[in-house]
C-alpha positions in Angstrom: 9.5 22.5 25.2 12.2 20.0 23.6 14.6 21.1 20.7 12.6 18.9 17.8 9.1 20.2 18.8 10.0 24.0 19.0 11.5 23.5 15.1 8.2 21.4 14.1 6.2 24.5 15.5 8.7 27.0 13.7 8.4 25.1 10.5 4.8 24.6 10.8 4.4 28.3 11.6 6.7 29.4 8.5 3.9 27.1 6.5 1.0 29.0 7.8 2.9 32.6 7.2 2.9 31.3 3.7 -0.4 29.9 3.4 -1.9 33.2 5.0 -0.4 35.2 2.0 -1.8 32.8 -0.4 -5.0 32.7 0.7 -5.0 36.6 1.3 -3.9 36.9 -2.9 -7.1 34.3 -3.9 -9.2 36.3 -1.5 -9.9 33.3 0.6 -11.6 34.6 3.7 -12.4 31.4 5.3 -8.7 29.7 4.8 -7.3 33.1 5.4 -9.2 32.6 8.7 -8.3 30.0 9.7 -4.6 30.1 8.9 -4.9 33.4 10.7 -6.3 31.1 13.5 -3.7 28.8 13.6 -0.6 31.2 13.1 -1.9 32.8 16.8 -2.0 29.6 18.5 1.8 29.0 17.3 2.7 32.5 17.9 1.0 31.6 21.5 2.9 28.0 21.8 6.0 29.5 20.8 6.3 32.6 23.3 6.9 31.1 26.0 10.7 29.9 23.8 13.8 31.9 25.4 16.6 30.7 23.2 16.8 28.7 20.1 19.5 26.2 18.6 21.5 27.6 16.3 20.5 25.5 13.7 16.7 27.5 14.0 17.8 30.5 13.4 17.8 30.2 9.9 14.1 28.9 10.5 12.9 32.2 12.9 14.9 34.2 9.7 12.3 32.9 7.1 9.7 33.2 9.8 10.5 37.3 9.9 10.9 37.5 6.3 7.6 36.2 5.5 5.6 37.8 8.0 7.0 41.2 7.0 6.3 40.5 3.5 2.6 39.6 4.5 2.8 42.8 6.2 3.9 44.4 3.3 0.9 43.2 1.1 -2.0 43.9 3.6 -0.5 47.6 4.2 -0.1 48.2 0.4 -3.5 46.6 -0.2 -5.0 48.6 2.8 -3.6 52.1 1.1 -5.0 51.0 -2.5 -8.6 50.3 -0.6 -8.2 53.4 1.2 -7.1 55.5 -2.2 -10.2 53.9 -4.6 -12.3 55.2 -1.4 -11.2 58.9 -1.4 -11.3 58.8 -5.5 -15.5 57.6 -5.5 -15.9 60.2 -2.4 -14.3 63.3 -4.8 -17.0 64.9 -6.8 -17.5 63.4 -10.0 -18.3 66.4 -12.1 -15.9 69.1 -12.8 -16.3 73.0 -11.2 -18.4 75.5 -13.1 -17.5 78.6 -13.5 -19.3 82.1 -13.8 -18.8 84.7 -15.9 -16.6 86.6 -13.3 -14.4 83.4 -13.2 -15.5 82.7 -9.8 -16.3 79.4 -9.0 -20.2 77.7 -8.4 -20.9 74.9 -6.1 -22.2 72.2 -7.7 -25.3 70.4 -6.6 -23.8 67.1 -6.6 -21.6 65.6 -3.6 -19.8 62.9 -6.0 -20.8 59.9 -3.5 -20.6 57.2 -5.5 -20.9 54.6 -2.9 -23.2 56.7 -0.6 -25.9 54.1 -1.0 -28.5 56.9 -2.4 -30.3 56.1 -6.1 
């Protein structure tokens, strides 16, 4: 692979990084998809690259700076998801207590996204 065309790929797959994030942020599945799609087959092209011109290295720079941001926002956005999840699986109604001061179970389980009217 030539000098100009590994660039073009490492620009083109800088663009996608990019585009991936923005699509992620509109919660656009099918461009998110698709950039997704497209940032593998570069990924692919460009493996098979053992040493870059100095004058890409600023490019594969941006390259690893986006993709750890993207990283960044799926991970923190995965937590969140997985947070609002354990907060509708707690109980929703506070303990009862008897008149020892002993705790009662309560009848209801608190699934609020168990599917069940």
């Amino acid at each position: 692979m030539n000098a100009r065309t590994t660039r073009e790929k490492m620009i083109r797959l800088r663009d996608v990084i990019i585009k991936e994030r923005n699509c992620a942020k509109k919660l656009d599945m099918e461009g998110l998809e698709a950039a997704m799609h497209e940032k593998e087959q570069l990924i692919k092209m460009l493996a098979h690259v053992k040493r870059i011109d100095e004058a890409d290295k600023p490019i594969a720079a941006e390259i690893r700076h986006e993709n750890r941001r993207n990283a960044y926002l799926f991970k923190s956005t995965l937590g969140w998801i997985r947070h609002t999840m354990e907060f509708f699986g707690k109980r929703t109604v506070t303990s009862t207590y008897s008149s020892a001061g002993g705790e009662i179970a309560s009848q209801v389980n608190g699934r609020l996204l168990s599917g069940k009217v």
